[in-house]
C-alpha positions as CSV (number, residue, x, y, z in Angstrom):
1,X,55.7,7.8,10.9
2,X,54.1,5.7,13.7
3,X,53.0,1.9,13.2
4,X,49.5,3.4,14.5
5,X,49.9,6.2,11.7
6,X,50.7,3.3,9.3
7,X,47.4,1.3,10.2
8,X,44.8,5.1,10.0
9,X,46.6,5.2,6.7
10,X,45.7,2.3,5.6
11,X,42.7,2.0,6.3
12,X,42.2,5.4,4.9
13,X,43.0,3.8,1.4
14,X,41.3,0.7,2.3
15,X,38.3,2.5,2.4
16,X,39.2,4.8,-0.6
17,X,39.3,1.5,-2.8
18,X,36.4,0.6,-3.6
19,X,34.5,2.3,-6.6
20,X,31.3,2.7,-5.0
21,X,32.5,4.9,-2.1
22,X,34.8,6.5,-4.4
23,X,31.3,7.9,-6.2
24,X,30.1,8.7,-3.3
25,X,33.3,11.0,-2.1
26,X,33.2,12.1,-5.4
27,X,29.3,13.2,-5.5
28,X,29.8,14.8,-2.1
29,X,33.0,17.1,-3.7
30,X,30.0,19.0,-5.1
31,X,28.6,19.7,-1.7
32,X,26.4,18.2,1.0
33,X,23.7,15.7,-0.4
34,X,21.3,13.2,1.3
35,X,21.5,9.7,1.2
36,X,18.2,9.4,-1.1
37,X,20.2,12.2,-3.3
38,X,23.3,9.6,-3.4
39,X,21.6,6.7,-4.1
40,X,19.7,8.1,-6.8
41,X,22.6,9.6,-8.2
42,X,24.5,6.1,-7.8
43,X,22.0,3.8,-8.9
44,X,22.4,2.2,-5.9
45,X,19.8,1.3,-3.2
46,X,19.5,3.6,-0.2
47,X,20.2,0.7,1.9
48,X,23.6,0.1,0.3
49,X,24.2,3.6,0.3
50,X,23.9,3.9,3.9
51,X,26.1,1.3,4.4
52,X,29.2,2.8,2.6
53,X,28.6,6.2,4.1
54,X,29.0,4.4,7.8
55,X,32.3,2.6,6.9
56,X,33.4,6.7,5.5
57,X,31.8,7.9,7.8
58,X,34.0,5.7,10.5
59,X,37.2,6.2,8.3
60,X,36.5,10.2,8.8
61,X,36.2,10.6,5.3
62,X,32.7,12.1,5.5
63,X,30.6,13.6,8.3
64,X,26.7,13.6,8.8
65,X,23.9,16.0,10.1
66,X,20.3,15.4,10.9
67,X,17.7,17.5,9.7
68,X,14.5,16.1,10.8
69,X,14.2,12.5,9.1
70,X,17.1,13.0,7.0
71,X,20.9,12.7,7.0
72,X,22.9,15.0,5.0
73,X,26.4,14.1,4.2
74,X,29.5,16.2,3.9
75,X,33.2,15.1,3.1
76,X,34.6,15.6,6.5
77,X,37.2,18.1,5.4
78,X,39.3,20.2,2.4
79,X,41.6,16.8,2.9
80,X,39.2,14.3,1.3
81,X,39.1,16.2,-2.1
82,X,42.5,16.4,-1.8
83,X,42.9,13.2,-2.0
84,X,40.8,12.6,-4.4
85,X,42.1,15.1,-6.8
86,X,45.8,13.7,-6.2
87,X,44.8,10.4,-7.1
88,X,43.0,11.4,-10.4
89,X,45.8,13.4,-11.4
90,X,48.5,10.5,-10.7
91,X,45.9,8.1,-12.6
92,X,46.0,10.5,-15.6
93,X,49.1,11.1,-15.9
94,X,50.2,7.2,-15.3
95,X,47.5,6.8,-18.1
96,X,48.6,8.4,-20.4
């Protein structure tokens, strides 16, 4: 593995680790929502929403569309729930 590998992975997980954006990956895993879907989903304003989509969006964990006034997110790839479901299952099991 590469030192520039090293540092994308990182800040993979850096952005992974933080439980609001972890909702968020997780609420897209269902499919592609808006941001107004996410926040009200989250409980969180659509401002701050928008803000941890940018920092996924910039870590290549999720991708946007337009459609007319609104942004629909995705989770960029199969990857990302990947991920996600790798995690859970090593948090369950270390869990239990």
């Amino acid at each position: 593995m590469t030192r520039r590998e090293l540092e994308e992975l990182a800040e993979l997980f850096h952005q992974m680790a933080d439980v609001t954006r972890l909702e968020l990956l997780t609420a897209l895993g269902g499919g592609e929502k808006c941001v107004c879907e996410l926040a009200s989903d989250s409980r969180v304003s659509v401002s701050a929403v928008s803000h941890q989509l940018r920092s996924l969006r910039t870590a290549r964990l999720v991708k946007s569309r337009r459609e007319g006034r609104h942004v629909y997110y995705s989770l960029d790839d199969d990857h990302v729930l990947a991920l996600l479901d790798v995690g859970l299952e090593h948090v369950r099991e270390t869990g239990e």
